[in-house]
C-alpha positions in Angstrom: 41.6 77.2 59.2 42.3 76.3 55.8 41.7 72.6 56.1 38.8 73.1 57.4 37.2 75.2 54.5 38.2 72.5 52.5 36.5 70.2 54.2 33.6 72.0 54.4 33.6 72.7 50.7 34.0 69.1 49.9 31.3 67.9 52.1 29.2 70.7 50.3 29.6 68.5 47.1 28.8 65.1 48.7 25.5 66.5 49.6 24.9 67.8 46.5 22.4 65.9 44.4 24.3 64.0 41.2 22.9 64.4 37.9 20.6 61.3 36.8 22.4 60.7 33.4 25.5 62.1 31.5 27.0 62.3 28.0 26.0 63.2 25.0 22.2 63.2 24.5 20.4 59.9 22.7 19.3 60.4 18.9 15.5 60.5 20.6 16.2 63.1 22.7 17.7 65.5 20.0 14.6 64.8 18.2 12.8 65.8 21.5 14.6 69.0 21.5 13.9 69.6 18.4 10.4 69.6 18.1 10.0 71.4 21.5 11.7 74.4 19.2 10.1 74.1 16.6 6.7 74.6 18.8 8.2 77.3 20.7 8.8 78.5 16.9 5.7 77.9 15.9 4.2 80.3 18.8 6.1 83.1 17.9 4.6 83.9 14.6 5.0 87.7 13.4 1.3 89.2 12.2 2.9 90.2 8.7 4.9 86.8 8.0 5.6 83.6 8.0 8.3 84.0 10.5 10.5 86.4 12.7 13.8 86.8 10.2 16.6 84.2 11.2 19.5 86.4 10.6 21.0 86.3 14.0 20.9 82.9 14.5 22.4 81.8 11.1 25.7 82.1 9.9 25.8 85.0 8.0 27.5 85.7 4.4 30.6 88.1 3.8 31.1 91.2 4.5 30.6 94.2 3.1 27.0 93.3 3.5 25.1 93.8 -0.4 23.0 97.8 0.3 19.7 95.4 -0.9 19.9 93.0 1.8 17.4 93.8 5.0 19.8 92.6 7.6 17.1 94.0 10.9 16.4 91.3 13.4 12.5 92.2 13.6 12.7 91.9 9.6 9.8 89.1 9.1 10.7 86.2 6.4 7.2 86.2 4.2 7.0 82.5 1.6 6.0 83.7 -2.0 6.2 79.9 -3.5 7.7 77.3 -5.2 11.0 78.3 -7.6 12.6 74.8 -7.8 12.1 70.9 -6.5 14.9 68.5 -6.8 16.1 64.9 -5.3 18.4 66.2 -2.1 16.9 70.1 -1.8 13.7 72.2 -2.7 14.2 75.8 -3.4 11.4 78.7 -2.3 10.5 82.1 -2.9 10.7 84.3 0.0 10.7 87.8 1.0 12.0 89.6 4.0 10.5 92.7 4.8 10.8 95.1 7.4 7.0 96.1 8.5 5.4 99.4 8.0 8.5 100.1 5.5 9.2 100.0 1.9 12.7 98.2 2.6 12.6 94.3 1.4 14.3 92.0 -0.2 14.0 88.7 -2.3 15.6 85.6 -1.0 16.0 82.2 -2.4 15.6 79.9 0.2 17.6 76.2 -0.3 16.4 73.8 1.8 17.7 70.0 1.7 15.6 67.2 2.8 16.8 64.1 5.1 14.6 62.0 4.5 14.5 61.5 1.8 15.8 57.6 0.6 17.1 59.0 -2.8 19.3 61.7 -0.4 22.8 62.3 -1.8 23.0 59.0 -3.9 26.3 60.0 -5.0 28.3 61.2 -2.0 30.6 59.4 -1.3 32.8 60.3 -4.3 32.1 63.9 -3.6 33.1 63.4 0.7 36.6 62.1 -0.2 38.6 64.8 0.8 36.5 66.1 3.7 37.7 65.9 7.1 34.7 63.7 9.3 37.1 64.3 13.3 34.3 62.4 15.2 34.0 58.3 14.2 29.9 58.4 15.7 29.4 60.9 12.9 31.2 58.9 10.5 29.3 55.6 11.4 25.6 57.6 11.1 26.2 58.7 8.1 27.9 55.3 6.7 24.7 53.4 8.1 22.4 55.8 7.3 20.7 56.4 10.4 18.4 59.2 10.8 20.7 61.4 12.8 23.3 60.5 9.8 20.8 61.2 7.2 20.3 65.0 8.9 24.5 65.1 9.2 25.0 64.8 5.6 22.5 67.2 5.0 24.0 69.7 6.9 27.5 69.1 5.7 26.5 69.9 2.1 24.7 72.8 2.9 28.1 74.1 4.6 29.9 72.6 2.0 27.8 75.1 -0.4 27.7 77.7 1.4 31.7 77.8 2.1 31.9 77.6 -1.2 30.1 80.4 -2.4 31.1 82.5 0.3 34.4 81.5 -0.9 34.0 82.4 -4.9 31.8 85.6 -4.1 34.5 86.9 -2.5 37.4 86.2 -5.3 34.7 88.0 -7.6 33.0 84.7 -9.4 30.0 84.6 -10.8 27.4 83.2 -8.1 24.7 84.0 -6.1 25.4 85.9 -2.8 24.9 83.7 0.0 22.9 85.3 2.9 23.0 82.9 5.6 23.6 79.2 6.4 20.8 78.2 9.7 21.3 74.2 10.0 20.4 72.5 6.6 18.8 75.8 5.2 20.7 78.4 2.4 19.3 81.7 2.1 20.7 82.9 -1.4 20.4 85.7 -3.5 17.3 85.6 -6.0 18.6 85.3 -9.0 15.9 87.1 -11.3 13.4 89.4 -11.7 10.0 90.6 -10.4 9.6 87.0 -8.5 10.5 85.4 -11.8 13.8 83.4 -11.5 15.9 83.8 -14.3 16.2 80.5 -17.2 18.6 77.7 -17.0 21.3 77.9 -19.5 19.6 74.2 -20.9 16.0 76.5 -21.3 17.7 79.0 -23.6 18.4 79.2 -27.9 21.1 81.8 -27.9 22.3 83.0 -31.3 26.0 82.5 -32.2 27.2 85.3 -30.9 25.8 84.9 -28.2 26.7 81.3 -27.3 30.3 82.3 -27.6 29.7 85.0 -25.0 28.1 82.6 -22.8 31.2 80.1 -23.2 34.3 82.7 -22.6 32.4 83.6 -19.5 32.0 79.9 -18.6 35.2 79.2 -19.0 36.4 82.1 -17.4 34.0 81.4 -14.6 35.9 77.6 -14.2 39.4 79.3 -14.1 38.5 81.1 -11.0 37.4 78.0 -9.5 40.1 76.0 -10.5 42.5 78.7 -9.5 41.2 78.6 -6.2 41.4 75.1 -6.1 38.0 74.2 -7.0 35.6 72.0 -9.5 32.0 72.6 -9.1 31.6 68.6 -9.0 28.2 68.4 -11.3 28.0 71.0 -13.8 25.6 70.9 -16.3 23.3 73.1 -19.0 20.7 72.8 -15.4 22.7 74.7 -13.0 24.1 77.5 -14.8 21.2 80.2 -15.4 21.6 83.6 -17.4 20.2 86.8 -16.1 20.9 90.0 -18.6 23.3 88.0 -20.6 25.2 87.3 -17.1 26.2 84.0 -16.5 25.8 82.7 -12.9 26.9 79.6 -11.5 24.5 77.9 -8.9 23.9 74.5 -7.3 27.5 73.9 -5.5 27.0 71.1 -2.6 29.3 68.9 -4.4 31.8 71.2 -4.8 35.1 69.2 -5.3 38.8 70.2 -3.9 40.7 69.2 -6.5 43.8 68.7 -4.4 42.3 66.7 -1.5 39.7 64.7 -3.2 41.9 61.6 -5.2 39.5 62.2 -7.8 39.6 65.9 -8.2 40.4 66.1 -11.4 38.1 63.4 -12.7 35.2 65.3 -11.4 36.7 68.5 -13.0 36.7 66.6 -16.3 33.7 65.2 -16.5 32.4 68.8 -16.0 34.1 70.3 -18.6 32.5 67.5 -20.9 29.3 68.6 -20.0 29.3 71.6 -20.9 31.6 71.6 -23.6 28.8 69.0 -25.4 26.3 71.2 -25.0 27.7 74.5 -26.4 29.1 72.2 -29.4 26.1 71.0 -29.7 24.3 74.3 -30.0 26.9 75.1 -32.5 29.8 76.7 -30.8 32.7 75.2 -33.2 34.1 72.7 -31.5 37.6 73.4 -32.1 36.9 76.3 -29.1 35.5 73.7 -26.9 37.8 70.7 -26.6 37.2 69.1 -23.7 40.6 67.9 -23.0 42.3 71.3 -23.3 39.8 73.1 -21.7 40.4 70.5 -18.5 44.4 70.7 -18.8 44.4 74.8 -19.1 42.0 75.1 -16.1 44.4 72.1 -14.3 47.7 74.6 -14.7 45.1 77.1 -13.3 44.7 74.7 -10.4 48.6 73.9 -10.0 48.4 70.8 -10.3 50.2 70.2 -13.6 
């Protein structure tokens, strides 16, 4: 009786009808998909918004959950404009709201671009260090391809967002970060009314207040380095100052300072950066030394 339900069951298979093709679908085809939800997308517009919030579908920042954040799946994602433009990402305005309520919330939304020719000039120093498991990937992104293009993309938005996820939670000073949804970072709005806070380069602080600004810089670093970080490209231009708070931002080429070979190079190099700038805006240099600046925030990082 038995062999004959087996046969049976096999001869059910034979009849069945075999798929035309198998594998893993062409670069065409996932541009297919894509567009076909990105229309289906497009149908579904809320009456009060731009779009439906994308909060279940992303991945979503730690927990506890901030008390301002509008976290409701039939919150509706509102654009308000413009904050930022640069040469791998443009940064929006946008407010999620939940209709017929009071309750919203202002979001800065990161989005990088693939597209773009100019797109993450200076990777590959910043990649070494990050695990690539599938060798297709690997070649997309070496050649460029469109598909590798869109890749990188996303890996430096989840590099950012990692990060920051990462340094929220040890207490650092940087924006929350909402949610990650492909190469899109929902972030904390860093300022007030709609305005976004000034850059550290926009600002004249007095002396007191330059040396403020610096202990909390440098503070800020030895957190990073301690949990073995470098931010990779700091600068005057990603650092901005809300209230007198310092707040780190811009963190795609965040460095590991133990995997990458040239961890501490990049660590350096930022320390330079900003150390030139305070100096030159009259902190004394004798508090700024680049050198022992990097080699205190090296012992931070264990690796002296």
């Amino acid at each position: 009786m038995r062999w004959q339900v087996k046969k049976a069951r096999q001869q059910r298979r034979r009849d069945e009808v075999a798929p035309d093709r198998r594998g893993r679908l062409t670069e065409e085809a996932r541009d297919r998909l894509a567009e076909m939800r990105e229309d289906a997308q497009a149908a579904d517009v809320p009456p009060e918004g731009d779009r439906w919030s994308t909060w279940g579908d992303a991945d979503q920042g730690p927990k506890p959950h901030p008390s301002w954040l509008v976290t409701d799946l039939s919150a509706v994602d509102r654009e308000l404009g413009v904050v930022k433009t640069g040469k791998e990402a443009d940064v929006f305005l946008l407010e999620r709201a939940m209709p017929g309520t009071d309750r919203s919330c202002l979001l800065a939304a990161k989005r990088y671009r693939s597209n773009d020719h100019r797109l993450f000039h200076r990777d590959a120093g910043y990649l070494e260090g990050r695990r690539i498991r599938r060798s297709r990937e690997m070649r997309a992104m070496t050649n460029r391809s469109a598909f590798g293009r869109n890749l990188i993309a996303e890996r430096w938005a989840v590099a950012e967002f990692a990060a920051l996820t990462r340094l929220w939670q040890l207490g650092a000073p940087v924006p929350y970060p909402v949610q990650r949804d492909g190469t899109e970072l929902l972030l904390e709005f860093v300022g007030t009314d709609g305005a976004a806070a000034p850059r550290l380069a926009q600002l004249r602080p007095d002396p007191d207040e330059l040396l403020d600004l610096w202990r909390q810089l440098v503070d800020a670093l030895g957190l990073m380095a301690s949990a073995g970080l470098a931010h990779g490209d700091l600068s005057a231009f990603n650092l901005m100052v809300h209230d007198g708070r310092l707040v780190v931002i811009d963190l795609p080429q965040v460095v590991d300072l133990a995997a990458n070979p040239r961890g501490p190079e990049f660590l350096e190099r930022d320390v330079r950066n900003v150390a030139g700038w305070f100096t030159g805006r009259g902190l004394p240099p004798e508090l700024a030394e680049p050198r022992e600046v990097t080699e205190a925030l090296l012992d931070e990082a264990g690796l002296r």
